[in-house]
C-alpha positions as semicolon CSV with decimal commas, in nm:
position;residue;x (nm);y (nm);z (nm)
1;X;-2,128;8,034;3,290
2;X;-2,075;8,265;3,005
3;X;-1,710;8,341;2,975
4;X;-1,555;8,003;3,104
5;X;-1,388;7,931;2,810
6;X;-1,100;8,215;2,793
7;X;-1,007;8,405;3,016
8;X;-0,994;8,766;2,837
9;X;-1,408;8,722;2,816
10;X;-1,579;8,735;3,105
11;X;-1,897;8,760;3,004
12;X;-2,080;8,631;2,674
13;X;-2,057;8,892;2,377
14;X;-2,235;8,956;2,031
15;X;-2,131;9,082;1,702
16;X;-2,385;9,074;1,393
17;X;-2,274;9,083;1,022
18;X;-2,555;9,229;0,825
19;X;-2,499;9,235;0,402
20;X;-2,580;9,501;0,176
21;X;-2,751;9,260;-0,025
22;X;-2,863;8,892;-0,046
23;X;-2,567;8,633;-0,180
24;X;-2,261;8,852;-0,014
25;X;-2,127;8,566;0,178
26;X;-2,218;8,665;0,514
27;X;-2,292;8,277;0,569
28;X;-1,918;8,181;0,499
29;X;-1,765;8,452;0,620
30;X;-1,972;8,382;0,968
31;X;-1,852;8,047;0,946
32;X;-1,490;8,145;0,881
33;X;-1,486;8,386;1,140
34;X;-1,618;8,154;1,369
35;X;-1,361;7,921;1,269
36;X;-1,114;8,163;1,326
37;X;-1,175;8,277;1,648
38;X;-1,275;7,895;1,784
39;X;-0,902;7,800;1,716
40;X;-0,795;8,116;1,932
41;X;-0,982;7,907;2,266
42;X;-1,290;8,077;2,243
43;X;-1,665;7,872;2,255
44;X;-1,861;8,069;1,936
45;X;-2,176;7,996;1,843
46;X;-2,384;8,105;1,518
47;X;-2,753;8,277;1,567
48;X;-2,935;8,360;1,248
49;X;-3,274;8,524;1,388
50;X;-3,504;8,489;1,058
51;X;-3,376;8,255;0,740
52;X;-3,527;8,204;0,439
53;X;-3,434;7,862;0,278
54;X;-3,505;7,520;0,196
55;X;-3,211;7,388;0,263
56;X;-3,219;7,310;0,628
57;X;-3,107;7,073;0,894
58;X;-3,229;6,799;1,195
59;X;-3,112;6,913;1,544
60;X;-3,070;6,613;1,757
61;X;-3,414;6,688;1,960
62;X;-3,623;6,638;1,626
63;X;-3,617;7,062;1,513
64;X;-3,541;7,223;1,210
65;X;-3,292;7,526;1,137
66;X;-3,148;7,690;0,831
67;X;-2,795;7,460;0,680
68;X;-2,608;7,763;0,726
69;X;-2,641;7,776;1,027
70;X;-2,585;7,369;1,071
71;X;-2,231;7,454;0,865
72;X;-2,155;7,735;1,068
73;X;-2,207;7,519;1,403
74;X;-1,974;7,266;1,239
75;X;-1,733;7,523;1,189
76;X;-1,745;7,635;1,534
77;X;-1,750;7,265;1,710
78;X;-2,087;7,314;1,847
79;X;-2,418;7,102;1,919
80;X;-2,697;7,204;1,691
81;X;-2,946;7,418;1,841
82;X;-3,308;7,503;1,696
83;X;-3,224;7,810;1,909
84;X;-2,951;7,921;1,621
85;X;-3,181;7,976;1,371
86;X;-3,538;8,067;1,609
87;X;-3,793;8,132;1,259
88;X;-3,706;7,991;0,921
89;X;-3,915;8,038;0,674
90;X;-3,935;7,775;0,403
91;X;-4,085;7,917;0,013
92;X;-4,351;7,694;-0,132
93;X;-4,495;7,965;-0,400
94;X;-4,382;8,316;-0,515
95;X;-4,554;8,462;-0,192
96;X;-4,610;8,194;0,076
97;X;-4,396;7,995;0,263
98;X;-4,379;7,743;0,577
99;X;-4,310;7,890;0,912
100;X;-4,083;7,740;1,143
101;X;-4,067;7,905;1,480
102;X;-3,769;7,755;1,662
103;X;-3,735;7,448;1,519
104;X;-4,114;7,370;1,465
105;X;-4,358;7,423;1,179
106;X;-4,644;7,666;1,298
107;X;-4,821;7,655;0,984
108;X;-4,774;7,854;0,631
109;X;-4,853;8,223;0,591
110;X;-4,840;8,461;0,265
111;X;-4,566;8,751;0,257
112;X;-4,811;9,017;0,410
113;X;-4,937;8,782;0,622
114;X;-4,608;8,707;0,781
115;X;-4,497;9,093;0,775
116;X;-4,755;9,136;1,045
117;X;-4,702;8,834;1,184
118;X;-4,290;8,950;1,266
119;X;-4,408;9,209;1,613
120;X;-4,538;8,887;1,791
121;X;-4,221;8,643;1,670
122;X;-3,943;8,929;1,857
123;X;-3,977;8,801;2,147
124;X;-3,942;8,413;2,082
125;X;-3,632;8,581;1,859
126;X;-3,514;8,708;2,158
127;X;-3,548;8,433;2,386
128;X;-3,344;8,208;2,115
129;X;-3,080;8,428;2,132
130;X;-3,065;8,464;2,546
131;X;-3,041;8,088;2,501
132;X;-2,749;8,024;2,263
133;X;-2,574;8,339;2,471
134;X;-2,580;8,183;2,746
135;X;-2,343;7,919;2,622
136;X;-2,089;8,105;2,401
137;X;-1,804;8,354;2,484
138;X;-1,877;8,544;2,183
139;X;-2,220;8,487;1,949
140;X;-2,184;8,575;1,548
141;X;-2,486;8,684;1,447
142;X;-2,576;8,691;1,059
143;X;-2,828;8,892;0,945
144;X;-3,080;8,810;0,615
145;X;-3,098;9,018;0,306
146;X;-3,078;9,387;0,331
147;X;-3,085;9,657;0,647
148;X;-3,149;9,850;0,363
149;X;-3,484;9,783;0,304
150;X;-3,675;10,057;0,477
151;X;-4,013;9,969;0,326
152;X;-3,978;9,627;0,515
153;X;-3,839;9,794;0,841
154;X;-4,128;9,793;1,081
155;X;-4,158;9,504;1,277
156;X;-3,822;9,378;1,129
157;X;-3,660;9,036;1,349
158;X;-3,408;9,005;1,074
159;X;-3,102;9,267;1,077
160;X;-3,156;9,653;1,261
161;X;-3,474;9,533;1,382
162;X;-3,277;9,231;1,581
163;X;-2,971;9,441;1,656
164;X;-3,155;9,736;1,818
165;X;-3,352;9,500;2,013
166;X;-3,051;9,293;2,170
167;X;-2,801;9,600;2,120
168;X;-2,592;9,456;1,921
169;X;-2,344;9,581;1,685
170;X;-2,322;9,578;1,347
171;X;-2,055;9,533;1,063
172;X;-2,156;9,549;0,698
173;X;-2,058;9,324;0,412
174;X;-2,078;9,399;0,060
175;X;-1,943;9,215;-0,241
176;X;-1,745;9,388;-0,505
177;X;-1,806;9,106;-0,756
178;X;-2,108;9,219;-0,825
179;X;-2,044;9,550;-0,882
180;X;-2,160;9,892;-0,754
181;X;-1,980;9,805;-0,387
182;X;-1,923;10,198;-0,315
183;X;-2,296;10,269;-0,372
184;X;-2,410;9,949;-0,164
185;X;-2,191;10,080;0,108
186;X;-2,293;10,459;0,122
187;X;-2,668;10,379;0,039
188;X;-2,686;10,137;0,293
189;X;-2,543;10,384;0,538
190;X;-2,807;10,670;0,428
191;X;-3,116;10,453;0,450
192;X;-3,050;10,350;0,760
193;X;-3,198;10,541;1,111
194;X;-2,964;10,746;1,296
195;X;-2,932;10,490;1,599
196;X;-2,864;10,230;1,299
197;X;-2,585;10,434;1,184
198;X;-2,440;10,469;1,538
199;X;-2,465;10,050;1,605
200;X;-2,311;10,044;1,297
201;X;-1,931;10,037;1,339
202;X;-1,757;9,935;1,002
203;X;-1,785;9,725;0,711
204;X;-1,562;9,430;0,517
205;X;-1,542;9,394;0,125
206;X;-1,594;9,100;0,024
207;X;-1,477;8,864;-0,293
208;X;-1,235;9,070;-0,433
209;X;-1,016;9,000;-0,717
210;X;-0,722;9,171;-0,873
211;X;-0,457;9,454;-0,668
212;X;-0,622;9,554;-0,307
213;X;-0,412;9,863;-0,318
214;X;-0,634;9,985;-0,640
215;X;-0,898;10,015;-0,405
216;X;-0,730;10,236;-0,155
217;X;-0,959;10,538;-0,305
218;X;-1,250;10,421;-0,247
219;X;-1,187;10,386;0,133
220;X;-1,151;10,731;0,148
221;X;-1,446;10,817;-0,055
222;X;-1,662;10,540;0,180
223;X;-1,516;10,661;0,499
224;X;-1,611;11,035;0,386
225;X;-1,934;10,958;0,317
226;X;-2,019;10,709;0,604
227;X;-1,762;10,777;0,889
228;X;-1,731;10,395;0,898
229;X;-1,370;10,159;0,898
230;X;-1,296;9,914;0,673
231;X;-1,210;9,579;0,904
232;X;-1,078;9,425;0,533
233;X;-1,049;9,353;0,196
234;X;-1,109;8,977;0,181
235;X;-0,953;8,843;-0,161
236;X;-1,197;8,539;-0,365
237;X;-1,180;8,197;-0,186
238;X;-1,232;7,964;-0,424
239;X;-1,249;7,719;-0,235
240;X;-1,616;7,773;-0,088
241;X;-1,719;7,612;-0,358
242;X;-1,642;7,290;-0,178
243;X;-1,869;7,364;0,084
244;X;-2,236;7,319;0,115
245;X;-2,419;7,637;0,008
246;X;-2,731;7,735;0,120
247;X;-2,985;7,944;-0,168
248;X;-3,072;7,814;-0,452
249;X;-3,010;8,099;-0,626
250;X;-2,620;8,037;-0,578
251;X;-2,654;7,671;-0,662
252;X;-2,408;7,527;-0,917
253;X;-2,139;7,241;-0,963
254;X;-1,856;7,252;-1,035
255;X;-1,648;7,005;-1,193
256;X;-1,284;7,096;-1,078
257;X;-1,006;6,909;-1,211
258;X;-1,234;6,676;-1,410
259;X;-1,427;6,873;-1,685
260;X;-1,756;6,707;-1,830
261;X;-1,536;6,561;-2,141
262;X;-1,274;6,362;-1,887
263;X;-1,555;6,287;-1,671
264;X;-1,564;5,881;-1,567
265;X;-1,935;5,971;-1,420
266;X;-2,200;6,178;-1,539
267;X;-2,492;6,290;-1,296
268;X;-2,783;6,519;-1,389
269;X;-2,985;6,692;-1,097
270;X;-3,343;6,858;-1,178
271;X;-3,329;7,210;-1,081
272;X;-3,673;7,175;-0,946
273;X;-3,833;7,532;-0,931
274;X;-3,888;7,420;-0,457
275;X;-3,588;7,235;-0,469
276;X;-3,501;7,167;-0,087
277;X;-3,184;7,005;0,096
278;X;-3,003;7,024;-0,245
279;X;-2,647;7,014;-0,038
280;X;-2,714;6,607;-0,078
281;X;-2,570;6,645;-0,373
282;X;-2,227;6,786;-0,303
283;X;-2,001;6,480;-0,210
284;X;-2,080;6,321;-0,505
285;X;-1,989;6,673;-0,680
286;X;-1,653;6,640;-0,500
287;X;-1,580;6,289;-0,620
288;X;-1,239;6,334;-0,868
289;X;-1,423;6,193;-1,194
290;X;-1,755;6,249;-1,102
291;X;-1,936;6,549;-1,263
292;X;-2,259;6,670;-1,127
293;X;-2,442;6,925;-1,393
294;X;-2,752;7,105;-1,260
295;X;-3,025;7,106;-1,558
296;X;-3,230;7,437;-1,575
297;X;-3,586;7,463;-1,688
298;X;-3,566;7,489;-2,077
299;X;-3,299;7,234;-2,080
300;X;-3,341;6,882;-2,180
301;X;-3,123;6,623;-1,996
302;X;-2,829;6,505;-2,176
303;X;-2,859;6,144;-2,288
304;X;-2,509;6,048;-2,225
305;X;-2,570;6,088;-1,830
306;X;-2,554;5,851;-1,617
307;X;-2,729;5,905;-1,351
308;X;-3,047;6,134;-1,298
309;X;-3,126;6,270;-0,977
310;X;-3,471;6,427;-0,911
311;X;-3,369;6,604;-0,589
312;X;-3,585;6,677;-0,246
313;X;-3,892;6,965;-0,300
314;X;-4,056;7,203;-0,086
315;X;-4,351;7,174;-0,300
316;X;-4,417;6,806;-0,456
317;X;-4,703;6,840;-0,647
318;X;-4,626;7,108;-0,788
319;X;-4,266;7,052;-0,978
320;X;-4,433;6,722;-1,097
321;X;-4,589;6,925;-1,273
322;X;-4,278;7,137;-1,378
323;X;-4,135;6,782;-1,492
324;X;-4,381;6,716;-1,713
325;X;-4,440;7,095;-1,837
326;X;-4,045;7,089;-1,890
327;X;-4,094;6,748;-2,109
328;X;-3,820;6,582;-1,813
329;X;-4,089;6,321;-1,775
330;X;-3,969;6,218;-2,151
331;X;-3,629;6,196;-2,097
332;X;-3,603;6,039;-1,770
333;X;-3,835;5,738;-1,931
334;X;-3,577;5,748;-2,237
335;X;-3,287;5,770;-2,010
336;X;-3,442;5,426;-1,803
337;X;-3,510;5,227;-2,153
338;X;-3,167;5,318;-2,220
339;X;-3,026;5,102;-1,847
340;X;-2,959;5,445;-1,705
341;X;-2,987;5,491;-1,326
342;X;-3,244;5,725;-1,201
343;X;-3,250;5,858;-0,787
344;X;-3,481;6,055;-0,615
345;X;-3,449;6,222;-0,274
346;X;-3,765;6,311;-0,064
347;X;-4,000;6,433;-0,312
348;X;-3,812;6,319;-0,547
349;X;-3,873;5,971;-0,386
350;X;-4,205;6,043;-0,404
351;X;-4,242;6,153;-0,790
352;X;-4,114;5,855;-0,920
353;X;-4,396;5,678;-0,751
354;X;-4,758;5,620;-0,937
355;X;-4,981;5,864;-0,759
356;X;-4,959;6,160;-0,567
357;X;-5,201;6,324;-0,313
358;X;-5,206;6,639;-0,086
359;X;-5,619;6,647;-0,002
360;X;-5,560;6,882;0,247
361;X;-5,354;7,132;0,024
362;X;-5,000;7,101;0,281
363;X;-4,800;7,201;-0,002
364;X;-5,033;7,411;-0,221
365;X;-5,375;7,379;-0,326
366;X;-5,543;7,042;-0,247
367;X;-5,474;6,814;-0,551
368;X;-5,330;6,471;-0,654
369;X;-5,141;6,355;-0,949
370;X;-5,005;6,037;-1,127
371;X;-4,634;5,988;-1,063
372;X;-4,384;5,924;-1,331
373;X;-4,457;5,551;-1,253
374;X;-4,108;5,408;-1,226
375;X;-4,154;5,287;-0,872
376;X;-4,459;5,116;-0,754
377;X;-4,563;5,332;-0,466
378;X;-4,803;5,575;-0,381
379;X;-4,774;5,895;-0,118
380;X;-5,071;6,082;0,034
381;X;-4,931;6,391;0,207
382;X;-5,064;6,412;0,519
383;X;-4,952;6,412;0,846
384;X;-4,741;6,500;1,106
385;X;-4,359;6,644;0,969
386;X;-4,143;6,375;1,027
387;X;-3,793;6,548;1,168
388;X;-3,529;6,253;1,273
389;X;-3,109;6,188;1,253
390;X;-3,068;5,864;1,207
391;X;-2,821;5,564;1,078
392;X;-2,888;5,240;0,907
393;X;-2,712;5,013;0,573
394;X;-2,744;5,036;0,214
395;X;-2,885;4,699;0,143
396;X;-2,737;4,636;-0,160
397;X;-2,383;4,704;-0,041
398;X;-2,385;4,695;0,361
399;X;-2,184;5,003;0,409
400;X;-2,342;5,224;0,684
401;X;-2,528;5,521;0,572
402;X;-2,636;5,807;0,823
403;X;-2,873;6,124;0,763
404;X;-3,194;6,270;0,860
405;X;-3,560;6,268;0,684
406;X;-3,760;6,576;0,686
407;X;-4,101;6,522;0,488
408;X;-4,446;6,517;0,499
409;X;-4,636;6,236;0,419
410;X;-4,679;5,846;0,411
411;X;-4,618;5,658;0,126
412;X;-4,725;5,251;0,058
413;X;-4,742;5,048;-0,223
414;X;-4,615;4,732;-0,330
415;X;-4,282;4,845;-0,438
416;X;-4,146;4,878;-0,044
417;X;-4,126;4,469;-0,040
418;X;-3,772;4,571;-0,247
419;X;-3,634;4,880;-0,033
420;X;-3,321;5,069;-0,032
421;X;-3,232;5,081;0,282
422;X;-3,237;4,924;0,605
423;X;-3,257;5,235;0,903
424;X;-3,333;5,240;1,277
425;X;-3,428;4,864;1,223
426;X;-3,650;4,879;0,954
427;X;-3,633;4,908;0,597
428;X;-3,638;5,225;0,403
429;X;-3,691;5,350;0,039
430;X;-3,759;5,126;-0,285
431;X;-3,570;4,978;-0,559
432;X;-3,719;4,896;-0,862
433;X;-3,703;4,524;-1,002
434;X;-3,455;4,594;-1,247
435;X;-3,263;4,788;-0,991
436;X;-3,194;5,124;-1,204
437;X;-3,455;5,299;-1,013
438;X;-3,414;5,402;-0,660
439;X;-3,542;5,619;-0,430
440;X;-3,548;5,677;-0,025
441;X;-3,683;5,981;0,214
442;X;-3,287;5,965;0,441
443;X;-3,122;6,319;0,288
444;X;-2,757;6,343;0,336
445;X;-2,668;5,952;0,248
446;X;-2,382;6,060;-0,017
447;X;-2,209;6,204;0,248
448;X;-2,093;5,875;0,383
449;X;-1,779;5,804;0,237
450;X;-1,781;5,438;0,225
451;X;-2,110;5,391;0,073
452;X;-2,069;5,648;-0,208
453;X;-1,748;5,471;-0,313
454;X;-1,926;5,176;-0,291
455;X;-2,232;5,305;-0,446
456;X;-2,053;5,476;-0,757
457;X;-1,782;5,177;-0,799
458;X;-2,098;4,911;-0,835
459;X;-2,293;5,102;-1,079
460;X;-2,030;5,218;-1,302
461;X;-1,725;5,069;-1,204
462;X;-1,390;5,210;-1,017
463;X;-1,344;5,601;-1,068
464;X;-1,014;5,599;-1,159
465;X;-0,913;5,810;-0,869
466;X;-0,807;5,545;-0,539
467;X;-1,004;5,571;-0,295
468;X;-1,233;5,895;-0,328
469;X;-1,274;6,134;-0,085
470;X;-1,290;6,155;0,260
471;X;-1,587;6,430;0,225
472;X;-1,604;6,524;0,623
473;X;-1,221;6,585;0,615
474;X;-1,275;6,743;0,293
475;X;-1,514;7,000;0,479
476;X;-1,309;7,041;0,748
477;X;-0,988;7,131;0,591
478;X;-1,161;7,343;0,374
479;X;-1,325;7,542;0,724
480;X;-0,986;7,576;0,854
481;X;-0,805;7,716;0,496
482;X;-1,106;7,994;0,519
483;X;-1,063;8,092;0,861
484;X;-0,658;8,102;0,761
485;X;-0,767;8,290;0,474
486;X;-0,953;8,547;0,669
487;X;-0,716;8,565;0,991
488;X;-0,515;8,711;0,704
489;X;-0,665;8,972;0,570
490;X;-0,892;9,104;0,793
491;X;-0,828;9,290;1,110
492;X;-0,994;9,008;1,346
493;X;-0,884;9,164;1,702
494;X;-1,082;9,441;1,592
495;X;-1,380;9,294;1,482
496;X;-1,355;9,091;1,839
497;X;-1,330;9,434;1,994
498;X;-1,653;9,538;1,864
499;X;-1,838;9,280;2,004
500;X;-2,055;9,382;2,313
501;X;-2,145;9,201;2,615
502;X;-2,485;9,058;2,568
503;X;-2,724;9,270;2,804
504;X;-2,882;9,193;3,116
505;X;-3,221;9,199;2,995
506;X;-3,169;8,948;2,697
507;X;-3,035;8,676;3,035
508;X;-3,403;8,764;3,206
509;X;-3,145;8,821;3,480
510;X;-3,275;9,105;3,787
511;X;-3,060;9,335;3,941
C-alpha cells in the first residue's frame, strides 16, 4: 500500500524536476535527492517518462530503460523497473532512432514520425507511472530537455505535457556554469502556458562556483519576474565525475590523481559517432594509475597506449565506416603489430570481426562490410534483441564476471573455438591466437572488481596502487557524499512539501 513506509505519507506522492536545458544535472540531482530522502525512511523511486540515450540498462525481466534511471534506482535501493523509464528512444542517425516502449523495442521511427507518434504513447506513459506509484512513498520524476520548447509542445509525454497529465508539480533546474542562468530561468517561465506557470512552484541553481551570497540579486530579479522560490543554490560536486553519466555529449575521463604522464596504464576508447553503454568504461577510469582518454574524430590514437577499446554502437555498420573514414583502422593494425592489446564491446566485438551484415537494414540502410579482420568471426544482424543479466568467468583468469548483453545479431566463425568468456554455461566472446585481441557482447564486465585487477595486473603488470578499487563501494559512497552535499544546501523539507499525492485517476481506482 502506498505510504507503508513512513508514517508522515500516507499516500504515494510526485514531484518532477524539469531543466531549462539539456546537460543541467537533473539526472544527479534526481539521484541525490533520492538518496537523500531514502536515508530519511522513505521508499523513492525514479520515473523518467521519455529518454533519449544509448546508454541504457537490463531490468531483471529481460527490458530495457535509460542508465539514469538504473543509477538513480541504485541510489534509491530499488528493483529496476522498465516502468521507470516507459519510452526510450535510442539515436541511430541525425533524425531516427529506436523506440522502446516500456522496456521493449517497437520498431524505429524518424523525428516527425515519432512527434505524431507521442498522443498514442500518453497513455502507456501514464500507466508506467500508476505502476511505479503504486510502490513508492514519494516518486521523483525527471523530465528530458526543455519545457521550453513550445514548438515541440503538442502531444508532449516528456516534461508539461507529463506533468499536466498526472498533475504533478514542477521545480526547475538551470545551470549557471553555462552561463545566461537568469535568462534560462525567466524565459522558461514566459514560454510556458499559464497552468504551466501555476504547476510550477520554484526552481534550484545548479553547479555553482565561487560566493553564493554574490548571487543574492539575482533572486530578486528572478522572483520579480517569475513569482517563483529558489529551493537552493547547489555549489559544483566534483565528485559526479565518479559516477556513470548518461549522454554522450557529457562524456569524458578524467584522470584524477594520476595525470596521463604518471600514468602506469594507458587506455584509448573510440568516440564512435552511436557510441552506446559507454559507462563500461568507467571502473577502469577509476583505477589509481589507469588513465582512460576518449579519442575524438580528427584525432589519431596515441601510439604509446596500451590498450584500445572500440566501445558498444547503436549503429555498427555505420562507425565502421567512421573507423576507417577517421584512418583508426590504421592505427589500431599499427598499435596490434606493435603487441598492443585491442577490446571491443558489443559492436565493437563485432568490428573487429571479418565481415559485417545488416540485409534487412536494423541499424540503417541494408548493407554489409568487411571487419577490421583481427578476430576471425563474422556477424549478420538479424534477429530478435537479445536483453539478459547474467554471470559467468573470465577464462583466462577465473575471476567471476557479471553484466548484461543487449545486441542484435548472431555472430559465428571460427574464432569462437578460443572465447573470452565462459557465461550462463557456455562460452562467450573470442580471443585471438596471440591473445592481444579480445572481444565479447557481456557490457558492464570492468565493473567486477576482482577481474579488472586481475585483468589489468596480467596484461601489464601490478598498478602500483594495492589492491584497486572497490568500484560498487566507490559508487555508493560517492551517492551518499551527493545526497550529504545536497541535504546541505538545499531546502529539502520544502521540496518534499511540494510533492502532491498522486491522483485517483492515475491508480485506475473508482470512487
Amino acid at each position: 500500500m502506498p505510504g507503508s513506509g513512513n508514517p508522515a505519507i500516507d499516500v504515494s506522492r510526485a514531484l518532477m524536476i524539469q531543466g531549462t536545458g539539456s546537460d543541467v544535472g537533473k539526472s544527479l540531482l534526481v539521484a541525490g535527492l533520492g538518496r537523500a530522502f531514502t536515508k530519511r525512511g522513505l521508499r523513492v523511486r525514479p520515473f523518467k517518462p521519455q529518454n533519449m540515450s544509448n546508454n541504457a540498462a537490463v531490468t531483471a525481466d529481460g527490458g530495457e530503460i535509460g542508465r539514469a534511471q538504473a543509477l538513480q534506482a541504485k541510489a534509491m535501493a530499488a528493483d529496476l523497473s522498465v516502468h521507470m523509464n516507459p519510452v526510450l528512444l535510442k539515436p541511430q542517425s541525425e533524425t531516427g532512432a529506436q523506440v522502446i516502449v516500456q522496456g521493449r523495442m517497437e520498431g524505429t521511427a524518424q523525428a516527425r514520425d515519432y512527434h505524431a507518434l507521442k498522443p498514442k504513447l500518453l497513455p502507456r506513459v501514464l500507466e508506467s507511472f500508476r505502476i511505479i506509484a503504486g510502490d513508492a512513498d514519494l516518486v521523483l520524476v525527471e523530465g528530458a530537455g526543455s519545457p521550453a520548447e513550445a514548438n515541440l509542445r503538442d502531444g508532449d509525454i516528456a516534461n508539461m505535457g507529463f506533468a499536466e497529465a498526472a498533475g504533478v508539480p514542477v521545480v526547475l533546474c538551470a545551470d549557471i556554469e553555462r552561463g545566461g542562468v537568469l535568462a534560462s530561468l525567466v524565459g522558461t517561465h514566459a514560454l510556458l502556458s499559464s497552468s504551466e506557470r501555476a504547476r510550477t512552484k520554484g526552481y534550484i541553481v545548479n553547479k555553482f562556483r565561487g560566493d553564493p551570497e554574490l548571487f543574492d540579486a539575482a533572486l530578486d530579479i528572478i522572483k520579480a519576474n517569475t513569482g517563483l522560490d529558489c529551493f537552493g543554490v547547489v555549489p559544483f560536486f566534483d565528485a559526479a565525475r565518479l559516477l556513470p553519466k548518461e549522454d554522450a555529449v557529457s562524456l569524458g575521463f578524467d584522470d584524477g590523481e594520476t595525470g596521463d604522464e604518471k600514468a602506469v596504464i594507458k587506455i584509448a576508447v573510440l568516440r564512435l559517432s552511436r557510441i552506446a553503454n559507454f559507462d563500461d568504461l568507467d571502473p577502469l577510469a577509476a583505477e589509481p594509475g589507469v588513465a582512460v582518454r576518449m579519442i575524438e574524430p580528427g584525432t589519431p590514437i596515441p601510439g604509446d597506449v596500451d590498450m584500445v577499446v572500440i566501445p558498444g554502437s547503436k549503429s555498427t555498420l555505420a562507425d565502421l565506416a567512421q573507423i576507417r573514414a577517421e584512418g583508426w583502422d590504421v592505427d589500431i593494425a599499427a598499435h596490434h603489430r606493435r603487441g598492443g592489446l585491442v577490446v571491443g564491446l558489443c559492436g565493437g566485438y563485432q568490428i573487429l570481426g571479418t565481415h559485417i551484415a545488416d540485409p534487412k537494414g536494423i541499424e540503417g540502410p541494408p548493407s554489409e562490410a568487411e571487419g577490421l579482420g583481427l578476430l576471425d568471426i563474422e556477424t549478420v544482424i538479424d534477429g530478435d534483441k537479445t536483453l539478459t543479466r547474467t554471470t559467468g568467468i573470465d577464462i583466462a583468469t577465473g575471476e567471476a564476471v557479471d553484466g548484461y548483453e543487449m545486441h542484435i545479431g548472431k555472430t559465428t566463425g571460427a574464432g569462437l573455438a578460443a572465447p573470452f568468456l565462459e557465461i550462463a554455461g557456455r562460452f562467450e566472446g573470442a580471443r585471438s591466437k596471440d591473445g592481444l585481441v579480445m572481444g565479447t557482447y557481456l557490457h558492464g564486465l570492468f565493473a567486477a572488481d576482482g577481474f579488472r585487477h586481475a585483468f589489468l595486473a596480467r596484461l601489464f603488470g601490478p598498478l602500483g596502487h594495492q589492491g584497486g578499487i572497490a568500484y560498487d563501494a566507490l559508487i555508493e559512497d560517492t551517492l551518499d557524499a551527493l545526497a550529504d552535499h545536497l541535504e546541505t544546501h538545499l531546502d529539502l523539507d520544502g521540496l518534499l512539501a511540494l510533492a502532491e499525492p498522486v491522483r485517483a485517476a492515475e491508480w485506475g481506482a473508482t470512487g
